[in-house]
C-alpha positions in Angstrom: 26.2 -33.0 -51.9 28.3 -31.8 -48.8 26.5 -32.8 -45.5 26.2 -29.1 -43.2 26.9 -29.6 -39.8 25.5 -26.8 -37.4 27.5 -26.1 -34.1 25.9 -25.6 -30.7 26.8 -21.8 -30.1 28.1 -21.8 -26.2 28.1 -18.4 -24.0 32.2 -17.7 -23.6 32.4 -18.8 -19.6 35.6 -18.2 -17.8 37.9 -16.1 -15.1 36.6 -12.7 -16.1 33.2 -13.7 -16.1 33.6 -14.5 -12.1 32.8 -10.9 -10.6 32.8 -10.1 -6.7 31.4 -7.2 -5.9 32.7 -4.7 -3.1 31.0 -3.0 -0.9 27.5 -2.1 -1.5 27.3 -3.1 -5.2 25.1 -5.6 -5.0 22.5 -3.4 -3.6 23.1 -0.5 -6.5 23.0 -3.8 -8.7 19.3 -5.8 -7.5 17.5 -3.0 -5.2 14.8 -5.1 -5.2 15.6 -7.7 -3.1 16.2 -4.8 -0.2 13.7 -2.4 -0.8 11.3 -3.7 -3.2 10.4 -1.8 -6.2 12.5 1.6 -7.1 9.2 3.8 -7.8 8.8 7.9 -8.0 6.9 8.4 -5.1 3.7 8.6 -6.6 2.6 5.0 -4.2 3.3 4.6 -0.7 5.1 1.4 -1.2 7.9 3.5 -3.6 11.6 2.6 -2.9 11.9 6.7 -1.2 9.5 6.0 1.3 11.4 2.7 2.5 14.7 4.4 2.8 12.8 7.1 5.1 11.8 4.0 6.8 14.8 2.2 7.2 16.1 5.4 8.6 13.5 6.2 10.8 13.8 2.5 12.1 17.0 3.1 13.8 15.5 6.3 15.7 12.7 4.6 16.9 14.4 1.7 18.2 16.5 4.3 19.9 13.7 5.1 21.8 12.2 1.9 22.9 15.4 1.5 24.2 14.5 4.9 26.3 16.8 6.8 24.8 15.2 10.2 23.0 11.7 10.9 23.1 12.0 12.8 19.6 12.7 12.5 16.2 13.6 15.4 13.8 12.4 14.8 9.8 13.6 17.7 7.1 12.7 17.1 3.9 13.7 19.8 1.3 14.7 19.5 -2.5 15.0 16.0 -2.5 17.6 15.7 0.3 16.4 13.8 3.1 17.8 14.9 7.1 16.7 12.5 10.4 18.0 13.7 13.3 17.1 11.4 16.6 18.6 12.1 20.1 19.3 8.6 21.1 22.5 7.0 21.8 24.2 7.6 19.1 26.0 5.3 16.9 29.5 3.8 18.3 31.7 6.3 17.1 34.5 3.7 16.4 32.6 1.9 14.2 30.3 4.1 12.9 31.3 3.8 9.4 31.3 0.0 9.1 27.8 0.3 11.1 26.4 2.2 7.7 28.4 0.7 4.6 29.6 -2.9 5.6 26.6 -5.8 5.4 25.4 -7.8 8.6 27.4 -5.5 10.8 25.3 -3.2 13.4 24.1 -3.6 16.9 21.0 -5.4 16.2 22.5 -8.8 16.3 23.0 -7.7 20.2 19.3 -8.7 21.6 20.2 -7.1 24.5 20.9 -3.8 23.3 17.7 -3.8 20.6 15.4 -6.7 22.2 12.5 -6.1 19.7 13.8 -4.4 16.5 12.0 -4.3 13.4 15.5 -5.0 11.3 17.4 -7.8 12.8 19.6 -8.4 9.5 22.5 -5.3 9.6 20.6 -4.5 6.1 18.7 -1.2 6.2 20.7 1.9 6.7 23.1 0.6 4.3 20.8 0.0 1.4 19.9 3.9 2.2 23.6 4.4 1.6 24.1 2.3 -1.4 21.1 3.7 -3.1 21.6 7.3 -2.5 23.8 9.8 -4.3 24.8 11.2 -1.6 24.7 10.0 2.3 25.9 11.3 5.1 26.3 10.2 8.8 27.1 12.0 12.0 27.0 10.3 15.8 27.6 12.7 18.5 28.2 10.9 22.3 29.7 12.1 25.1 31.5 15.2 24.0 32.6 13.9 20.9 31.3 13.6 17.2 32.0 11.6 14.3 31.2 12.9 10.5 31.4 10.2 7.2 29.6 11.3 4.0 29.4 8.1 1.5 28.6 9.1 -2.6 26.5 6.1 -4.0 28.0 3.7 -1.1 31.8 4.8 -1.5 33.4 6.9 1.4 34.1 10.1 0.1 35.1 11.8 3.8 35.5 10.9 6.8 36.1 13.4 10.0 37.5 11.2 12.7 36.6 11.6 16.0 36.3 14.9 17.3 35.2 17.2 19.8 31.4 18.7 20.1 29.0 20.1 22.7 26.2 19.0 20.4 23.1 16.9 21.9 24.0 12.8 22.1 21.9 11.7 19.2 22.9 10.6 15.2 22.0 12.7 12.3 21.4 11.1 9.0 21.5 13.1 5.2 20.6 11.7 2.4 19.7 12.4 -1.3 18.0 9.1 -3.2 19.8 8.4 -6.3 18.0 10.8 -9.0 19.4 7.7 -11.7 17.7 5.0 -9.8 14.8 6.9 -8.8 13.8 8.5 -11.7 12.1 11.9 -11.5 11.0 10.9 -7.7 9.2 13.7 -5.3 8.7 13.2 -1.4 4.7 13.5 -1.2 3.7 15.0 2.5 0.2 13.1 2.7 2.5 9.9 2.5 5.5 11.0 4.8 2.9 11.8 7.4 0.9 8.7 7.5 4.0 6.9 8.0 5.2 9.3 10.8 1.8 9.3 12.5 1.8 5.6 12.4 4.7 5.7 14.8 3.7 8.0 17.3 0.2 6.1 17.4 1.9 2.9 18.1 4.8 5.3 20.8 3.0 7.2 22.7 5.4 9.9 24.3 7.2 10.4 21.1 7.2 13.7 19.0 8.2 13.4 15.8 8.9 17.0 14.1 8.3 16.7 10.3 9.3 19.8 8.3 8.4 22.2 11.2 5.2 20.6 12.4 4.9 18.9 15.9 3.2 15.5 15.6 2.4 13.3 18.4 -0.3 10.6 20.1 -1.8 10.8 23.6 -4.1 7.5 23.1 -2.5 5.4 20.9 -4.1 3.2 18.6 -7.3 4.6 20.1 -6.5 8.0 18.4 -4.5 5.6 15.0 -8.4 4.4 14.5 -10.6 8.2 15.3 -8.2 9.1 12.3 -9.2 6.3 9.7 -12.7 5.6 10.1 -15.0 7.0 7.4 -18.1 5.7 8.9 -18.5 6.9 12.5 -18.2 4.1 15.1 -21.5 1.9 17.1 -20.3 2.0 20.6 -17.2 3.5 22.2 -13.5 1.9 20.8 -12.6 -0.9 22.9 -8.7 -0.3 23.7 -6.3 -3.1 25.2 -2.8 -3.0 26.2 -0.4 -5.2 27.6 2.9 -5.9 28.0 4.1 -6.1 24.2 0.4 -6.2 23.1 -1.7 -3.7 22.3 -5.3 -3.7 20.6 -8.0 -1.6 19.9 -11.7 -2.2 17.8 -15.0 -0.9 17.3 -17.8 -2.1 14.8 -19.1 0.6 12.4 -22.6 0.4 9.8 -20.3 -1.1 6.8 -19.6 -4.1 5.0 -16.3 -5.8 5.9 -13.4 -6.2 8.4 -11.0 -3.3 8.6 -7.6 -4.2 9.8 -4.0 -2.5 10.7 -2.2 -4.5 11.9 2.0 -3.6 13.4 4.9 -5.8 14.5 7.8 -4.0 16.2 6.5 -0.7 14.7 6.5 -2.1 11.5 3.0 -1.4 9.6 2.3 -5.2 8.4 0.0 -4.4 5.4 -0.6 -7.4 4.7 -1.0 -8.7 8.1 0.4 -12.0 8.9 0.3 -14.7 12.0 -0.6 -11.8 14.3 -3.4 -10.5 12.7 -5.2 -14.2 11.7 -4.6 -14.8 15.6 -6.2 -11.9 16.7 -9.1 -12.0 14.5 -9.7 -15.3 15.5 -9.4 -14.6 19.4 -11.8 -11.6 19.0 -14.6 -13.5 17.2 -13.9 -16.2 20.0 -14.1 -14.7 22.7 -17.5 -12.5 21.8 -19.1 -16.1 20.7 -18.4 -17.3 24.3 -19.3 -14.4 26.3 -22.3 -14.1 24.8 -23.2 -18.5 25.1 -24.8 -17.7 21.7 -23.9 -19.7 18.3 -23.0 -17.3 16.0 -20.9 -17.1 13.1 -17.2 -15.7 13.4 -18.1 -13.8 10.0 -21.3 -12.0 11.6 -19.3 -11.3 14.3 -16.5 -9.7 12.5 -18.6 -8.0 10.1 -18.4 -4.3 10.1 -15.3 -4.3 12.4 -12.6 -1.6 12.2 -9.5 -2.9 14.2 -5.9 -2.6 15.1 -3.2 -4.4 16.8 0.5 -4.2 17.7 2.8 -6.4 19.1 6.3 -6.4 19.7 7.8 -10.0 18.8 11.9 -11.4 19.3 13.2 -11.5 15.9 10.5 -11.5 14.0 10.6 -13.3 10.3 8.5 -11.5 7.9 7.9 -12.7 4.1 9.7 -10.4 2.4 12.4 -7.6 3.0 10.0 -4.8 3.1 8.6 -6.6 6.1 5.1 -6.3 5.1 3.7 -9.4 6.4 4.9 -11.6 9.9 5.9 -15.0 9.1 6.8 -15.9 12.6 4.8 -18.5 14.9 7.1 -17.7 17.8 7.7 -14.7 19.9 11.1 -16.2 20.6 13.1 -19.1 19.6 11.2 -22.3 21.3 8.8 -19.8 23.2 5.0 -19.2 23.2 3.2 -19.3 20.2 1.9 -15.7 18.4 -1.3 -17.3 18.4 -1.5 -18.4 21.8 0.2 -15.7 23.1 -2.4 -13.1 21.6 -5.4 -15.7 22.0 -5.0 -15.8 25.9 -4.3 -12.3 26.3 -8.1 -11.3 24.0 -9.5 -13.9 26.2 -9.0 -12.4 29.5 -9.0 -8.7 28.9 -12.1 -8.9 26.2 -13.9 -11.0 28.4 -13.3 -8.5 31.2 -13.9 -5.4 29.3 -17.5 -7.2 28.3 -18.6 -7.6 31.6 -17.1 -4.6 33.0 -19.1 -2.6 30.3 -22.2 -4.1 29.2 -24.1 -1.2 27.5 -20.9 -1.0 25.0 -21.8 -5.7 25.4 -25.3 -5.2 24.2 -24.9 -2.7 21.0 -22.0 -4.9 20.0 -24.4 -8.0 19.9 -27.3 -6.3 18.1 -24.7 -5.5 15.4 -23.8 -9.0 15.5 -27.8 -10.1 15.3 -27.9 -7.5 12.5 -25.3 -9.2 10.5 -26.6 -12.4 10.8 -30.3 -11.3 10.2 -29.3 -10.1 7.0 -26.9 -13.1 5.8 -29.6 -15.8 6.3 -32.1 -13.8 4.2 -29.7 -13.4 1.3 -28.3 -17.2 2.1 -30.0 -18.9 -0.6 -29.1 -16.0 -3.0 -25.5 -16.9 -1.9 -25.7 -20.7 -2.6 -26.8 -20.0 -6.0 -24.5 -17.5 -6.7 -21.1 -19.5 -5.6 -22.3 -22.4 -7.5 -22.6 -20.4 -10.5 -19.5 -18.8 -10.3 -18.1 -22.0 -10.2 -19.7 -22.7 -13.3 -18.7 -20.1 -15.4 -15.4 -20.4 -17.0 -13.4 -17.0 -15.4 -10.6 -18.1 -17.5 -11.9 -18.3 -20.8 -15.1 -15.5 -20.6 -14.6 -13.1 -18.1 -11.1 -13.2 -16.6 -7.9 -13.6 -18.1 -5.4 -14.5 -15.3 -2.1 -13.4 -15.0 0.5 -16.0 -13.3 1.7 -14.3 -10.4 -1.2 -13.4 -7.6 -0.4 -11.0 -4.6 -1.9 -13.6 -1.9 1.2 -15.5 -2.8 4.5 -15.7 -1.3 6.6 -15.1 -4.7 9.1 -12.4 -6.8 6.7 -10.1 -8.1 3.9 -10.7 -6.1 3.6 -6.9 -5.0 3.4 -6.6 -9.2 0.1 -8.2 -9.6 -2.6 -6.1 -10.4 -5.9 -6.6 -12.4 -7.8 -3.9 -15.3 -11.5 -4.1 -14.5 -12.4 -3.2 -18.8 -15.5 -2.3 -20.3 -16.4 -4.0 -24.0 -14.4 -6.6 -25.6 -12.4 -4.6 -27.9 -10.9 -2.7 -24.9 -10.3 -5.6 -23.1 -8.4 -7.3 -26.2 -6.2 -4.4 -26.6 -5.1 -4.3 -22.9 -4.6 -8.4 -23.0 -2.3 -8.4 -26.1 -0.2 -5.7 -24.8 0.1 -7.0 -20.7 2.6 -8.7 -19.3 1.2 -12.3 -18.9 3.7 -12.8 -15.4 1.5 -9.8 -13.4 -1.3 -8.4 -15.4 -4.6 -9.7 -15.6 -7.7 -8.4 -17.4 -11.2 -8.9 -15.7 -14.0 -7.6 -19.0 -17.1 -5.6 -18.1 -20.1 -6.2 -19.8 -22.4 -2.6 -20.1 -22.7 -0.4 -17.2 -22.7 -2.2 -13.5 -25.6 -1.5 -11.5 -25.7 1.6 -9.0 -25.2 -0.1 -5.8 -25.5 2.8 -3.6 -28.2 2.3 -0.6 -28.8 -1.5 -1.6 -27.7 -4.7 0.6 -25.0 -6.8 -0.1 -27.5 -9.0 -1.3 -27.3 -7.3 -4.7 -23.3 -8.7 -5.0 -24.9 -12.0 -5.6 -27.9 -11.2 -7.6 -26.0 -9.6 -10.1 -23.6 -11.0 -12.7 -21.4 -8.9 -13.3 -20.2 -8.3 -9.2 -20.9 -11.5 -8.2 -18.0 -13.1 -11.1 -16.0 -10.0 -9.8 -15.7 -11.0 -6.5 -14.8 -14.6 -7.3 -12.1 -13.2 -9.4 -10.9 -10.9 -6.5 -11.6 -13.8 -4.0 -12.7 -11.3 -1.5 -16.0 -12.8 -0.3 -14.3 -13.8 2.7 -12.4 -10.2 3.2 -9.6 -8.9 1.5 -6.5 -11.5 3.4 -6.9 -13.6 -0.3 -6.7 -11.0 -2.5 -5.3 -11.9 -5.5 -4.1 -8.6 -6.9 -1.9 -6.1 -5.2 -3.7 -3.5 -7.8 -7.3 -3.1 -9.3 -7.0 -0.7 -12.4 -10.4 1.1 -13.3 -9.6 1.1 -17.0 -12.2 2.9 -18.8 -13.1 5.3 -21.4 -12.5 9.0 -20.6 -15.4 10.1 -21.7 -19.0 10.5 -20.1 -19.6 6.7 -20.5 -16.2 5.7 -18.9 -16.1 8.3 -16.5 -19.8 7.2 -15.3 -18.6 3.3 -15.3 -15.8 4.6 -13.1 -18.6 6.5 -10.3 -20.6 2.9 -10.7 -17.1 0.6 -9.9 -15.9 3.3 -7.0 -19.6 3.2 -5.4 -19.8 -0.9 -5.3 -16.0 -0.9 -3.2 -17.0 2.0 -1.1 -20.3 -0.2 -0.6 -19.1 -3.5 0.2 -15.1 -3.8 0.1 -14.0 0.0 2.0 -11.1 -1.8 3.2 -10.0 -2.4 -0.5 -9.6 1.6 -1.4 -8.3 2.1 2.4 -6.0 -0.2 1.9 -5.0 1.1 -1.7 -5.4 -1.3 -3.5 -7.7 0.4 -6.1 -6.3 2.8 -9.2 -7.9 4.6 -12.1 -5.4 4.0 -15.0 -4.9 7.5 -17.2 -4.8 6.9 -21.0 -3.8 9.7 -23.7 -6.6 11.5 -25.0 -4.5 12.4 -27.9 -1.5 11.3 -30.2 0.4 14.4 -31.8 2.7 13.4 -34.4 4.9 14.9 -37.5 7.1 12.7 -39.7 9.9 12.6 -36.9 8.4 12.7 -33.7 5.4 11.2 -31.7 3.9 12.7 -28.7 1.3 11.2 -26.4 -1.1 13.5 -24.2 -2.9 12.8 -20.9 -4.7 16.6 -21.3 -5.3 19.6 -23.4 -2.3 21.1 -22.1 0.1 18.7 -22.5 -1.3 18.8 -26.5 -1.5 22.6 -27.1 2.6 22.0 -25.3 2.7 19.3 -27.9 1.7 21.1 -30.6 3.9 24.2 -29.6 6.7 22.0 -30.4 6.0 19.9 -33.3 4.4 23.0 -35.1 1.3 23.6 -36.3 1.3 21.4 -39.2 1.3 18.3 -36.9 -1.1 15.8 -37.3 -3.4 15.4 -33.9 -5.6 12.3 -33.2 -7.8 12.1 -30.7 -8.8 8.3 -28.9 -12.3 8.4 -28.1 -12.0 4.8 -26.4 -9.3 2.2 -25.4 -10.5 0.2 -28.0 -9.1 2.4 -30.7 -5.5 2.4 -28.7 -3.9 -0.4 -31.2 -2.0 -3.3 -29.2 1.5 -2.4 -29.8 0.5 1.5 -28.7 -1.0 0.2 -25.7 2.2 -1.2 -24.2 3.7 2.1 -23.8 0.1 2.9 -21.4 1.0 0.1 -19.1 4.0 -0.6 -19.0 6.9 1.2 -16.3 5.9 4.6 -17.5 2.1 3.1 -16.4 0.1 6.4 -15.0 -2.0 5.7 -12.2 -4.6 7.9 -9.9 -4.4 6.2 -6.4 -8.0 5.9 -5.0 -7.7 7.2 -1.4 -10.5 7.9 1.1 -9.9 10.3 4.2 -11.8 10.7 7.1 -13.2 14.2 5.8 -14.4 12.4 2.7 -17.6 11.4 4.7 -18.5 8.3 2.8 -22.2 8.5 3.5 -22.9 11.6 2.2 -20.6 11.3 -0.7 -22.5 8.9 -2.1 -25.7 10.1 -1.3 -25.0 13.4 -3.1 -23.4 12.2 -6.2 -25.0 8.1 -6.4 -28.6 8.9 -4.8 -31.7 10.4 -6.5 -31.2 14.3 -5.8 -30.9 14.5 -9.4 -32.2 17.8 -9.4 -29.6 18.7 -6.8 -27.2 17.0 -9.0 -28.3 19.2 -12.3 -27.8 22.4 -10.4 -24.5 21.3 -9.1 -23.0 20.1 -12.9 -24.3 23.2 -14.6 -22.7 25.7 -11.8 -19.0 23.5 -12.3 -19.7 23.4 -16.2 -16.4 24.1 -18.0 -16.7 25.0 -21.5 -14.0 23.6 -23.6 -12.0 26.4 -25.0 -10.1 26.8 -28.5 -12.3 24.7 -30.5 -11.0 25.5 -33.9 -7.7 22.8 -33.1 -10.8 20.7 -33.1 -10.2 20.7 -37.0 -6.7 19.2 -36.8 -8.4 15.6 -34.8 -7.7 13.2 -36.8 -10.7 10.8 -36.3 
């Protein structure tokens, strides 16, 4: 018999496998690395919203530098228009400035001392990932027009004459292939732009035709997020490249935002451990009391910007400070923000002692209320520790967003109810980001109890380990928390009870935006040749309409009836999820008082004057149970 000898198949390796890519290909080619993920602007953190950024960047570096106290944003049919009336980009080099890498003036320190971008990066990723970009500099008397189509120069005007205002105006269109079916959402443009004239006071920044401006700063950034209404007057701070403000409000928690340069550090960073730190510090000592830095903190809702010499941040999209220095072999960030709490807090304190005394029976509140559930804690940690999360309750994913690696932003976490829901969604995630945390019944209405009930019960005390929030939200271990339930009554109930606990005892969690409802199909419309899934009754009767009547129409009255392999098309990158938010109109308090409290009289009245009666129910006959 003839021995068979297999050969080791080897990928062909040679000259025309070596590519070098010109210009701005290897942004078009790995986007993430500059702008994180690509997105459709459904999420705040979508790729559209940092090329705004990077954009708006430039312009407000422009007037730091004192140059242009306003900023003009147009956004219309998808094309993008930022007009500032700074400088103006050198018009000699104005085209290498926005298409060649690690060339722009930021490498200068004396011309932009304290930019957010120190890398040359940003406005050409804008131009590499847009269709269409263009860029105009007008200075003294003379302008200069390029327009770039996916990162290639197309045009180019030379240098001409114009009687238009110094300034640059930038144009561009995302690319509609990269950005798939992407729309500009004004609730998450104007954050962004309000975040900048809260941390610039004297800039106006003009979005679509409205004015929008800050007189006080990060006084007036905090007015407009609280959702509880604040215990004494809020504390504001500035100094030179500092600037803090803080109150304590009747919630569970610490509430931070926290900026570096301008930049909005989400996930806050040296500067924001230091300050928290300095605060709790310096209230301990003025008071000569011992107190816990946790009673202390509890219930706060606080901001703080500083401005820091090239800063090092943890990612490109610069959403949390890395740096210990404020400049090569200077101060510390720590010391530099701990001395400057110490003096001006300690000042403010004494200087205002009415605002000194409601602070410290807040504090005394706090720590009233933490001995009396202490033993209730004990017991609860060590049972948590107990309990096998891994094996019963949580299956981890690999990739956690309190660490500092690819994919991090990805992580995110379904919160299930039953087991067969819960084994469907863990055979169809993706093992790298997607964890599944299982449910078991209905959680307990948490509205108007202490957070003593987190530890009594089960169910939220093995939640919060798996979160690893006890401590506040800094560990977090999931960029994402997906409310995955039924959508029927049940689910839609188990969704009211999940909301109510965060609002309760993590706000900062939904503020943040952390938290998602996932949307499922309530129906599967198929014929022999086509299958459509359908998120509402009128995306079926649309469904129907197209397949004809004679299509077959199954409706899923729970996850668990969603098979495995059906499932990964629900999560996956066509995933559909509602965003959580909170606004300061929401009124927390009497949200959850009206729909979680016991007016369920009130409650009665309200449902049967909303009640919408299902219509058409002879399709009815064509559900497929």
């Amino acid at each position: 018999m003839e021995e068979t000898v297999e050969k080791e198949v080897l990928t062909e390796y040679g000259d025309s496998n070596i590519i070098t890519l010109e210009g701005l290909e290897h942004i078009r080619r790995r986007p993430g690395m500059y702008i994180g993920k690509l997105g459709d602007g459904s999420h705040a953190d979508d790729g559209i919203y940092v090329l705004l950024k990077e954009v708006m960047d430039n312009c407000i570096d422009e007037f730091r530098m004192g140059a242009g106290k306003t900023i003009e944003v147009l956004i219309e049919n998808d094309v993008v228009q930022v007009r500032d009336f700074g400088r103006g980009i050198p018009l000699g080099k104005m085209i290498e400035a926005v298409s060649i890498m690690n060339t722009g003036g930021k490498y200068d320190s004396k011309a932009f001392k304290k930019s957010v971008g120190l890398n040359g990066v940003g406005t050409k990723a804008v131009n590499a990932l847009s269709e269409k970009f263009m860029a105009q500099s007008f200075r003294e008397g003379q302008t200069r027009k390029a327009v770039f189509e996916k990162g290639k120069l197309t045009f180019d005007s030379g240098i001409i004459e114009s009687d238009a205002e110094r300034g640059t105006l930038i144009t561009f269109t995302p690319d509609h292939e990269m950005f798939d079916g992407y729309e500009y959402r004004d609730e998450v443009v104007e954050t962004m732009l309000r975040n900048y004239v809260y941390l610039n006071t004297g800039l106006t920044i003009v979005y679509n035709g409205k004015k929008i401006t800050s007189r006080n700063g990060l006084t007036d950034l905090l007015n407009e997020n609280m959702t509880v209404p604040a215990l004494y007057p809020i504390i504001h701070l500035k100094g030179e490249d500092i600037e803090v403000a803080f109150t304590h409000c009747d919630q569970y928690g610490e509430e931070y935002y926290s900026f570096v340069n301008g930049q909005h550090t989400t996930q806050g960073g040296t500067h924001q451990s230091a300050f928290r730190e300095a605060v709790a510090k310096t209230i301990k000592e003025f008071n000569s009391k011992n107190m816990e830095y946790t009673d202390i903190r509890n219930g706060i809702v606080a901001a703080i910007a500083v401005n820091v010499e090239e800063p090092v941040f943890e990612s490109q999209t610069k959403t949390k400070l890395g740096s210990r220095d404020i400049a090569p072999g200077g101060i510390s960030v720590n010391k530099f923000i701990s001395d400057f709490i110490k003096t001006e807090l300690d000042n403010y304190l004494h200087r205002n002692l009415e605002t000194a005394e409601i602070l410290l029976q807040k504090i005394q509140d706090s720590e009233k209320e933490r001995k009396a559930i202490a033993g209730v804690t004990k017991l609860a940690r060590e049972r948590s520790k107990k309990v096998s999360l891994h094996n019963k309750k949580l299956r981890d994913c690999r990739i956690h967003y309190n660490e500092s690696k690819p994919g991090a932003e990805e992580s995110s976490i379904f919160i299930t109810e039953g087991d067969s829901a819960s084994g469907s969604i863990t055979k169809s995630r993706d093992v790298n980001t997607q964890a599944v945390f299982s449910l078991r019944g209905k959680p307990l209405n948490s509205f108007g109890l202490t957070k003593k009930v987190v530890y009594e019960n089960e169910e939220f005390n093995l939640l919060q380990a798996a979160l690893n929030i006890e401590d506040g939200i800094e560990g977090l271990r999931y960029n994402k928390i997906i409310v995955a339930t039924d959508a029927d009554v049940d689910g839609m109930h188990i969704r009211l009870l999940l909301i109510t606990f965060f609002l309760q005892f993590f706000p900062e969690l939904i503020k943040k935006g952390h938290v998602y409802i996932l949307q499922t199909p309530l129906f599967r419309v198929r014929n022999k040749k086509e299958k459509i899934y359908c998120y509402s009754e009128e995306e079926k009767k649309a469904a129907v309409k197209r397949l004809g009547t004679t299509a077959e129409i199954t409706r899923f009255k729970g996850l668990g009836e969603i098979s495995p392999d059906e499932f990964k098309n629900f999560i996956g990158k066509d995933i559909r999820l509602e965003q959580v938010s909170l606004r300061k109109e929401d009124a927390v308090s009497e949200l959850l008082e009206f729909y979680m409290g016991k007016n369920t009289g009130e409650r009665q009245n309200f449902i049967i004057e909303n009640l919408v009666i299902e219509e058409d129910k002879v399709e009815e006959e064509l559900v497929t149970e």
